[in-house]
N, C-alpha and C positions, 0 to 999 in steps of 0.2 A: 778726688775731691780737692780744692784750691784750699793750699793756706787762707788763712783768713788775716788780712792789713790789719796790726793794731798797733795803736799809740804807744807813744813814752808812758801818757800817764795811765795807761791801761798795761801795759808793762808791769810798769812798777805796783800798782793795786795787784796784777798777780802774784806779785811776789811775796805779796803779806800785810803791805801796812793799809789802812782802811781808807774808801774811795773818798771819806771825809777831808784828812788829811793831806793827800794825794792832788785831791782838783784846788784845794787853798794853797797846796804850794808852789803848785804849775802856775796859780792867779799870781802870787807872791812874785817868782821870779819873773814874769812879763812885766809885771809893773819894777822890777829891778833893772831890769834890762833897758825898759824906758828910758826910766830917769837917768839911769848914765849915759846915755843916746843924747837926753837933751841938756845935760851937763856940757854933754862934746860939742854941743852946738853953739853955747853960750860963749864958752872959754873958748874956741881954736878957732882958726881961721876957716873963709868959705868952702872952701873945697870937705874940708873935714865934719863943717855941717851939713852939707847933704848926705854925707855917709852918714851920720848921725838921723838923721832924718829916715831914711830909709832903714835903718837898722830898730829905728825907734815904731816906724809901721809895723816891721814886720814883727818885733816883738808883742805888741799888741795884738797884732791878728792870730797869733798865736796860742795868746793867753784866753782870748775869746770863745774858740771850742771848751776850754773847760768851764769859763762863767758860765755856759747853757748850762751845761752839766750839774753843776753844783746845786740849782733848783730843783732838779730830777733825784739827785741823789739824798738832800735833805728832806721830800717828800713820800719818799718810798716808794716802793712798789704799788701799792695799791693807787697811788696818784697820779701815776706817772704818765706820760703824755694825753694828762687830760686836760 
């Protein structure tokens, strides 16, 4: 039988603290990671804003998987992928 691939934030929900808590702080640090992305982009030179840029996508596409989630998870079981 194959391991099963699972997330950080599904990691750390096993470990104890609630899926509540969990998908708002995966949401929290993407939009943290953002903003200092486009902080770097403001203040430094060009070269440093495309890193910036790029770190600032991927921060976001990351936080994304758990915004679905967070509608699922607030809904319960009984709602869920209706």
């Amino acid at each position: 039988m194959p391991m099963k691939a699972l997330g950080a934030a599904d990691r750390l929900m096993a470990s104890g603290p609630s899926p509540n808590v969990v998908r708002k702080t995966c949401i929290e640090a993407a939009c943290l990671v953002s903003t200092i992305c486009m902080l770097m982009c403001a203040f430094r030179d060009p070269d440093v804003a495309v890193g910036g840029l790029l770190l600032s996508s991927i921060g976001h596409g990351l936080g994304g998987f758990n915004l679905f989630a967070i509608g699922q998870t607030l809904a319960g079981p009984s709602a869920t992928a209706k």
